[in-house]
LUMZA-732175 format. One record per residue (C-alpha): x, y, z; residue in one letter. Coordinates in steps of 0.001 Angstrom, whole numbers, padded with zeros to 6 digits, always signed. Layout:
PT      xx      yy      zz kolgu
PT       X       Y       Z     a
...
//
This chain:
PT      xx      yy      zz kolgu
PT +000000 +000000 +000000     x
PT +001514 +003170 -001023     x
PT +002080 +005952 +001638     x
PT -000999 +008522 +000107     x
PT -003488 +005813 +000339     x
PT -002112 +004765 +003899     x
PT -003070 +008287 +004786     x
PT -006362 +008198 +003500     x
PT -006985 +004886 +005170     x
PT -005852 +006592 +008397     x
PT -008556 +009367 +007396     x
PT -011194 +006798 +007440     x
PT -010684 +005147 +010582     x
PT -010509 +008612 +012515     x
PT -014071 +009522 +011328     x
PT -014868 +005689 +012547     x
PT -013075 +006040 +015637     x
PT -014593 +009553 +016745     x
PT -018657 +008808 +015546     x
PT -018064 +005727 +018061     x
PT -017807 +008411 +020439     x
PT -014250 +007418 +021582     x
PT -012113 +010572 +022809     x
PT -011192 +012341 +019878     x
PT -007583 +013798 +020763     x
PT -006813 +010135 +022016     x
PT -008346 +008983 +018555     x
PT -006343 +011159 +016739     x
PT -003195 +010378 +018612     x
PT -003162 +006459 +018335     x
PT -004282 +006382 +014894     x
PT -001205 +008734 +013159     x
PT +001179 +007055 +015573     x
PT +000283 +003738 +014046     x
PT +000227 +005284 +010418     x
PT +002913 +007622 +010449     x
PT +005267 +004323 +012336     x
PT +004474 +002382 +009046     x
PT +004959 +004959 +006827     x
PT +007412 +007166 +008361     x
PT +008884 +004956 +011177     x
PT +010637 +006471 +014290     x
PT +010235 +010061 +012847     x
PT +006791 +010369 +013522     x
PT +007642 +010325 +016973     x
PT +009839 +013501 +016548     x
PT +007186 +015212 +014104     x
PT +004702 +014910 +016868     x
PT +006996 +016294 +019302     x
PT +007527 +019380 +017163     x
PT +003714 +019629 +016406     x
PT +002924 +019310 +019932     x
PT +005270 +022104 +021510     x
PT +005263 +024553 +018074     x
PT +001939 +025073 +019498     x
PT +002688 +025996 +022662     x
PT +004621 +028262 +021331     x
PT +002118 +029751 +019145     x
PT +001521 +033151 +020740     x
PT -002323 +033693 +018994     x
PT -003407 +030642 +020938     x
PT -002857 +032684 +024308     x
PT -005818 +034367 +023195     x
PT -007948 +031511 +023795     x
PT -007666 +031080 +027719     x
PT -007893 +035283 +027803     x
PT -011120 +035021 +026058     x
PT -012616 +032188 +027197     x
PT -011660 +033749 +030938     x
PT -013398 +036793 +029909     x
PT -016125 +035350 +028444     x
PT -016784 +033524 +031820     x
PT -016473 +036727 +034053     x
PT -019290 +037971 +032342     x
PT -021498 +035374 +032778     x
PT -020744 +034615 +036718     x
PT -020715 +037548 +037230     x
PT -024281 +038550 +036063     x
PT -023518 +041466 +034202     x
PT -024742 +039718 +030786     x
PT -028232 +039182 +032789     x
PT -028206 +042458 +033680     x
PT -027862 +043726 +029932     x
PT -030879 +041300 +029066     x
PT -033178 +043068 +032279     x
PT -031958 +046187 +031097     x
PT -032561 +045794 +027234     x
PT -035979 +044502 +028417     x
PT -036770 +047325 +030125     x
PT -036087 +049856 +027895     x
PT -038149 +047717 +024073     x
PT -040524 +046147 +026641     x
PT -043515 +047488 +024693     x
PT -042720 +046117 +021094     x
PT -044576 +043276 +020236     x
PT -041829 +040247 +020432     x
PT -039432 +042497 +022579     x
PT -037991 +039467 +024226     x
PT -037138 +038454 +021007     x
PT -035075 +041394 +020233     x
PT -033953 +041679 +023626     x
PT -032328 +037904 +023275     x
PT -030684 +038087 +020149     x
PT -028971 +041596 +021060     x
PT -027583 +039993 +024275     x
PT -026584 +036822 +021949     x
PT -024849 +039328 +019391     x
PT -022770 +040809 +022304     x
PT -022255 +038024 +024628     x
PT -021191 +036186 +020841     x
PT -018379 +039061 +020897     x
PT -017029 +038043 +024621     x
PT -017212 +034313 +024084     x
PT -017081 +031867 +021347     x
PT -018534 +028880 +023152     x
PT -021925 +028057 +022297     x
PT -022557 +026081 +024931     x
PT -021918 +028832 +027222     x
PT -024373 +031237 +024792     x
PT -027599 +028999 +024649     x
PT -027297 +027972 +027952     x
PT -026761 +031386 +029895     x
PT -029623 +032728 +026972     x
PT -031677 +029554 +028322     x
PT -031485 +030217 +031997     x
PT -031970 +034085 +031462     x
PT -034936 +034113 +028854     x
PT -036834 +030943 +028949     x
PT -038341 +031682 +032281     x
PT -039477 +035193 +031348     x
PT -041019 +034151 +028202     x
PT -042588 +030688 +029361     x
PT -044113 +033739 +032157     x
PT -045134 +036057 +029452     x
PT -046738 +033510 +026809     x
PT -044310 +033357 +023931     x
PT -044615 +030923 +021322     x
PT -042055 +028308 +022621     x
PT -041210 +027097 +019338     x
PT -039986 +030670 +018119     x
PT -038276 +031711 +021507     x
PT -036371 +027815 +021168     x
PT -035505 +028564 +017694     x
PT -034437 +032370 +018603     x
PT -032301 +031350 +021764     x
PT -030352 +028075 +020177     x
PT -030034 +030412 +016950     x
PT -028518 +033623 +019014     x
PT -026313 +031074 +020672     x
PT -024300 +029717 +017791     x
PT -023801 +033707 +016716     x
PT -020576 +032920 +018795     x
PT -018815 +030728 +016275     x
PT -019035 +033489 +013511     x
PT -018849 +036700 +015538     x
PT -015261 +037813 +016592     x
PT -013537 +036955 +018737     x
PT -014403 +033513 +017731     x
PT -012177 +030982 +019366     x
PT -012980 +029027 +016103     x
PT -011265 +032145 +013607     x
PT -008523 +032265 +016189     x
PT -007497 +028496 +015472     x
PT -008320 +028666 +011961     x
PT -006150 +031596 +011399     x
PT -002717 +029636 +011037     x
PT -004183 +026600 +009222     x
PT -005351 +028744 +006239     x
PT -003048 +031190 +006449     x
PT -004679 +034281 +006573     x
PT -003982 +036411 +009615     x
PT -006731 +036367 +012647     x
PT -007475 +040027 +012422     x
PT -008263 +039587 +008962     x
PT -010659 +036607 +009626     x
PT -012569 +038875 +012552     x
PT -012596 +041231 +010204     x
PT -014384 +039194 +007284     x
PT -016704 +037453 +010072     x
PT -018167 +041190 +011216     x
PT -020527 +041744 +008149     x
PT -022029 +037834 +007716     x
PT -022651 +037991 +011574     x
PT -024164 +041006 +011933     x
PT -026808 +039631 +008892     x
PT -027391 +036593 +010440     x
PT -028291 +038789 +013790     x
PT -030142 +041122 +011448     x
PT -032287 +038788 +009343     x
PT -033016 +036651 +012717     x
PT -034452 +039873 +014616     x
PT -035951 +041177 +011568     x
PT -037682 +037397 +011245     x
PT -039501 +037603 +015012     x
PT -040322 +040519 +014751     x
PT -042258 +040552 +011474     x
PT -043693 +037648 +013083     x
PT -044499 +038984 +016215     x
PT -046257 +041875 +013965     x
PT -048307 +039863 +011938     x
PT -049263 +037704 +015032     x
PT -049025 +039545 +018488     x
PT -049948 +036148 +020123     x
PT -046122 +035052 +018959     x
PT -044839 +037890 +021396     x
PT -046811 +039837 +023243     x
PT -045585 +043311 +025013     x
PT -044942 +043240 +028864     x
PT -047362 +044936 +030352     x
PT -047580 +048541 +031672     x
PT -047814 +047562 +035669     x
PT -044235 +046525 +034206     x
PT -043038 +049110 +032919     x
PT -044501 +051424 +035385     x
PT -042540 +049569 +037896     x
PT -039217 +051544 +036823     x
PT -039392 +054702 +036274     x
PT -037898 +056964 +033419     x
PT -034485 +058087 +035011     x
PT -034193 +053886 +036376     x
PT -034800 +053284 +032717     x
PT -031869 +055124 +031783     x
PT -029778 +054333 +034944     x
PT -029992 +050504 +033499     x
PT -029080 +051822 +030081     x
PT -025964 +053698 +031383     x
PT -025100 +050723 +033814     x
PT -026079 +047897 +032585     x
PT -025615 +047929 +028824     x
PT -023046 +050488 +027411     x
PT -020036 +049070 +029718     x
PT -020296 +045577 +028998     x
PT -020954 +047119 +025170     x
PT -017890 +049476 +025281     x
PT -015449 +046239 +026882     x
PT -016203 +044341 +023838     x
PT -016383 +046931 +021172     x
PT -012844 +048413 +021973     x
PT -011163 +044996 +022196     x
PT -012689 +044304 +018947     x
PT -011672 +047640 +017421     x
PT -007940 +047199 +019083     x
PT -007617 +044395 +016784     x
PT -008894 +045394 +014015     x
PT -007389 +049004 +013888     x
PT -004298 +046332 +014207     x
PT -003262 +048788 +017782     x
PT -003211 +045005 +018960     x
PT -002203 +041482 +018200     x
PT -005544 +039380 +019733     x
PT -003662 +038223 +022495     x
PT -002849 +041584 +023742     x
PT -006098 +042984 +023071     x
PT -008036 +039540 +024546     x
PT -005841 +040503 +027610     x
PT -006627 +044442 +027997     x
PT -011017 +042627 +027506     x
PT -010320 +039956 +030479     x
PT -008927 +042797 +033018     x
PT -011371 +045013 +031633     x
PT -014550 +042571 +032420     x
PT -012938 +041490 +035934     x
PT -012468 +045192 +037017     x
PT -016120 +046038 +035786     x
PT -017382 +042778 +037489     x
PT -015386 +043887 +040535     x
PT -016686 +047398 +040284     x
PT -020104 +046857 +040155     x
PT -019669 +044680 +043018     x
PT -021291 +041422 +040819     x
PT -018218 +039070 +041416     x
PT -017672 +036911 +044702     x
PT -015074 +034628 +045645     x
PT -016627 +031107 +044521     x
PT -017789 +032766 +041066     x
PT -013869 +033968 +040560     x
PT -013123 +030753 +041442     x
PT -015264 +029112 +039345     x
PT -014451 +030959 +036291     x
PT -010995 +030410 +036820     x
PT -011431 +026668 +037148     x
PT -013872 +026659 +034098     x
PT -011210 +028728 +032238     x
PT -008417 +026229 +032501     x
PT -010769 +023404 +031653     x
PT -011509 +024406 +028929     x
PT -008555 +025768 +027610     x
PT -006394 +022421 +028480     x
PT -009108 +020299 +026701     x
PT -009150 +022697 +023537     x
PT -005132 +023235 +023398     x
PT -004818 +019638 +023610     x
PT -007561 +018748 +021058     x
PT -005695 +021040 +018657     x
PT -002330 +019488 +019496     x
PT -003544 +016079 +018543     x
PT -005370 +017050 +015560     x
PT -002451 +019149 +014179     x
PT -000074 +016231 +014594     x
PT -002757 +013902 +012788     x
PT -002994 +016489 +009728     x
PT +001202 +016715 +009975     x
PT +001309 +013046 +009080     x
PT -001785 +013163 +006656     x
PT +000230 +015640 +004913     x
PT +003781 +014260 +005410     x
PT +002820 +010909 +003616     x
PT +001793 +012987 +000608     x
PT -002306 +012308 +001123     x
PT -003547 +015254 +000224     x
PT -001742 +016206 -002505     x
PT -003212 +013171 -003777     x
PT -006930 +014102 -003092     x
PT -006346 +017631 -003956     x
PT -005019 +016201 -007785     x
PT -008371 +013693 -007545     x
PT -010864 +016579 -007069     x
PT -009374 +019005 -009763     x
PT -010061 +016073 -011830     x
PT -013233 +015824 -011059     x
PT -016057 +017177 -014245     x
PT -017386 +019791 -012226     x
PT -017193 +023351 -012420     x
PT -015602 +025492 -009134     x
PT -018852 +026283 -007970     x
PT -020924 +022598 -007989     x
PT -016766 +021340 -005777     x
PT -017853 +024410 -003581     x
PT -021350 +023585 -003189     x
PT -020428 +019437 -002326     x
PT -017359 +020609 -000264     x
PT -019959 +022929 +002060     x
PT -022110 +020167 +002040     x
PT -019235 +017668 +003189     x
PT -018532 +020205 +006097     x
PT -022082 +021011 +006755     x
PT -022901 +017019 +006960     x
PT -019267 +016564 +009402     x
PT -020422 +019413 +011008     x
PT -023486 +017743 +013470     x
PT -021648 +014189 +014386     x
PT -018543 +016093 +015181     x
PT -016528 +019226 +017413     x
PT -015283 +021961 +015276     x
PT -012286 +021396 +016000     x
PT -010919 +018141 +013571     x
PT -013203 +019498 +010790     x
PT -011211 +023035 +010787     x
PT -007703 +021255 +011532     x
PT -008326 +018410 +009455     x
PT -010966 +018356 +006897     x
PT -010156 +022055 +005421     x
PT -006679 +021921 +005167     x
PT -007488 +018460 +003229     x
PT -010107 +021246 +000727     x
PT -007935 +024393 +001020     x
PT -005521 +023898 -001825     x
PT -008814 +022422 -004021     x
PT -010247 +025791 -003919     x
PT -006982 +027891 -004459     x
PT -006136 +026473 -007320     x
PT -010060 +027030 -008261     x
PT -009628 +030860 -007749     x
PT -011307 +031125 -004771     x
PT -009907 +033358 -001937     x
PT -008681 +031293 +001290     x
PT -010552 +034309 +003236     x
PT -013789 +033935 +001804     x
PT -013903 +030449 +001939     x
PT -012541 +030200 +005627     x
PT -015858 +032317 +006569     x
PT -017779 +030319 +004495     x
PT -016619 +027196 +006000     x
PT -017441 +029042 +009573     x
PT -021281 +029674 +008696     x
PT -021500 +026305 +007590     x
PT -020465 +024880 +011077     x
PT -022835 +027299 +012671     x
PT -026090 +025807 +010450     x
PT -024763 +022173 +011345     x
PT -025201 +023382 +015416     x
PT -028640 +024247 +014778     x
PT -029762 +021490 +012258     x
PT -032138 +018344 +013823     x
PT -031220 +015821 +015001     x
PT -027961 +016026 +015772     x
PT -027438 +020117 +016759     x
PT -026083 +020252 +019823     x
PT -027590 +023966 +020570     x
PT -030937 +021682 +020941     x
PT -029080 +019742 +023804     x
PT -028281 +022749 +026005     x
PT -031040 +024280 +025428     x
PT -033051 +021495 +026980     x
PT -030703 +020647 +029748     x
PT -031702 +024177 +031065     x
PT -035210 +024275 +029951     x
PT -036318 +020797 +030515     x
PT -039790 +021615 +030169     x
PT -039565 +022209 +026734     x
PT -040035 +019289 +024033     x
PT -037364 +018451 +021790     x
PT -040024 +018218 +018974     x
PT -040548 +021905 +019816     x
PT -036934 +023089 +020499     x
PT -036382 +020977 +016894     x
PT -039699 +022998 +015167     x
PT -038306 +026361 +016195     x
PT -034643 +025586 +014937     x
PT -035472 +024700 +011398     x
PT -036914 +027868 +010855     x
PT -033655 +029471 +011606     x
PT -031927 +026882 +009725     x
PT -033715 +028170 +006874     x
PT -032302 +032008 +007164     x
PT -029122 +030724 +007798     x
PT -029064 +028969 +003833     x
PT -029863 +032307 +002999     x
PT -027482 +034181 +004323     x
PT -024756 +031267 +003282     x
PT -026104 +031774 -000336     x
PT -026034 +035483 -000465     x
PT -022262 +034744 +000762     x
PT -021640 +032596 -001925     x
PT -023181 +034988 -004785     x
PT -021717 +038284 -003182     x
PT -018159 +037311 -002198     x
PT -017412 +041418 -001425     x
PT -020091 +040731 +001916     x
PT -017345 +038734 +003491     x
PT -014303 +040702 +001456     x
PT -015444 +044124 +001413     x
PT -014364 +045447 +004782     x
PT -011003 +043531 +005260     x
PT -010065 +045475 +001969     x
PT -011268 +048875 +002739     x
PT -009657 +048291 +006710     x
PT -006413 +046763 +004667     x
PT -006152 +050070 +002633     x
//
């Protein structure tokens, strides 16, 4: 057997090994030790060695823990549920309010945390209540909550973008650049969505009432606005900006967000011991299992390529009779179908550098098709049966059916095909702004 088809066979049994539900870093491991020995022999013992500590040395993945930590501050905290109160407050009296109200706090907690478990479920525990209270239409507020929740994957900083960054090639402040426009229209077209809804039928989301409203008055109204929404707003927006404005790398600028959240949470007198505890524990738990999924897959895809495997499927899908935009369409779909079954993580360290040179030598931009291959993920979280936003949504809201939770995701699985298709037609919605920030 020659070395590129060992590779591929190695390919194969991964994808077995992790949809058996084994540990995937531990799959990854054995399997390209036993490859890489017959194909390599002892230096695949060095190469995964290098791969291993080259990425501890990567200075962009310090951004991850900094993020991730900051991400967590705001949610033990309580400052993110005091946004939501606040936002309620003040749009209380448009029909499907909550609505709004949840996918603005999922647009900016998106922007202090990539993990979308962390999203839907601090969305569930905040908003489900409150709308179960108010009669919402479960079905919509499901769909709008596990929808807002996987915002976090596309909108920067995206712990996703961060890793993908080096694999593609393209610099991270370029991909959070690119990812700014396609997330804000997915947050768009979702609002826009319930609240057309809630127009056309106020029984979808009725206003609070006025013995709520009356219950704060004007200046409390704008006390919450001043307090509890433009801080947490202005934390997230300059981090952003530092790295886009290129002021600073994203490890410098995920840095200046974390200290910024902890002295706000510290300020406002939100944050005890336990939660600073428990963010900090959460933090490195999440940060140790990441680091060393990525590890593991980046030493599988170092043997992959080191035994010459994908340059052999690269040469078998230019060969292929169809056009650039039918090998887009079936490589989206390839990602979109890997994306439910499995993490993020082996499809974007694994499957795309497998695709990357395909559409290169197609014409297409790495950029453009690194977002694209980022909104694709996202629709696989919220597609039935296997999304996992449906999972943590009903862990916290066990009341609700997953026929329901399933009924109300579809429809947003619908808005997100069009927004991936506009992508697809209008390539200057994901270059546009990288090239008039790059000028």
């Amino acid at each position: 057997m020659s070395e590129p088809i060992l590779g591929l066979v190695a390919l194969g049994l991964v994808f077995v090994g992790l949809l058996t539900g084994y540990p995937m870093a531990f799959t990854f491991i054995f399997i390209a030790l036993l490859f890489g020995f017959v194909g390599m022999g002892d230096r695949v013992v060095n190469l995964m060695q290098f791969q291993f500590f080259s990425l501890m040395r990567n200075t962009t993945m310090a951004a991850i823990p900094l993020f991730l930590f900051m991400g967590f501050i705001l949610e033990k905290s309580g400052l993110m549920e005091r946004m939501f109160l606040a936002l309620r407050l003040l749009l209380g009296r448009l029909n499907g309010s909550l609505y709004l109200v949840v996918l603005l706090v999922a647009t900016v907690f998106a922007a202090a945390t990539g993990i979308v478990g962390a999203s839907v479920t601090v969305l569930g525990v905040m908003a489900a209540p409150i709308m179960q209270q108010t009669g919402y239409d479960t079905r919509l507020s499901a769909g709008a909550i596990a929808a807002g929740g996987t915002l976090g994957i596309l909108i920067p900083p995206s712990i996703l973008l961060i890793v993908m960054g080096p694999v593609v090639g393209v610099p991270v402040s370029d991909l959070f650049t690119a990812a700014i426009v396609p997330g804000l229209m997915l947050s768009t077209i979702y609002i826009v969505y319930t609240l057309v809804r809630s127009y056309l039928n106020p029984t979808l989301g009725p206003p609070i009432t006025d013995a709520e409203i009356a219950e704060t008055s004007l200046g409390g109204k704008l006390k919450e606005l001043m307090l509890g929404v433009i801080p947490v707003f202005l934390i997230i927006a300059a981090t952003l900006g530092f790295i886009i404005a290129g002021i600073a790398t994203p490890t410098d600028a995920a840095a200046t967000g974390a200290l910024a959240s902890l002295l706000l949470a510290v300020a406002y007198r939100k944050l005890g011991w336990s939660a600073f505890k428990q963010s900090v524990y959460n933090t490195l738990l999440l940060t140790a299992m990441i680091m060393f999924l990525l590890a593991s897959a980046n030493f599988f895809g170092a043997v992959f390529s080191r035994l010459g495997s994908g340059e052999l499927l690269t040469h078998f899908l230019l060969n292929l009779p169809f056009s650039p935009m039918v090998m887009l369409l079936i490589i989206l779909g390839i990602v979109f179908v890997l994306g439910s079954p499995l993490e993020w993580i082996p499809i974007v360290l694994v499957i795309v550098p497998i695709f990357l040179p395909t559409m290169i030598e197609m014409g297409y931009d790495p950029l453009w098709f690194s977002i694209l291959v980022a909104v694709t993920l996202q629709t696989s979280w919220l597609t039935p049966p296997m999304a996992l936003s449906a999972y943590f949504l009903k862990g916290v809201v066990p009341n609700w059916s997953m026929g329901d939770i399933y009924l109300g995701m579809v429809q947003f699985v619908v808005l997100q095909l069009i927004v991936v298709g506009l992508l697809i037609l209008l390539p200057d919605l994901v270059l546009w702004l990288p090239r008039v920030l790059g000028n």
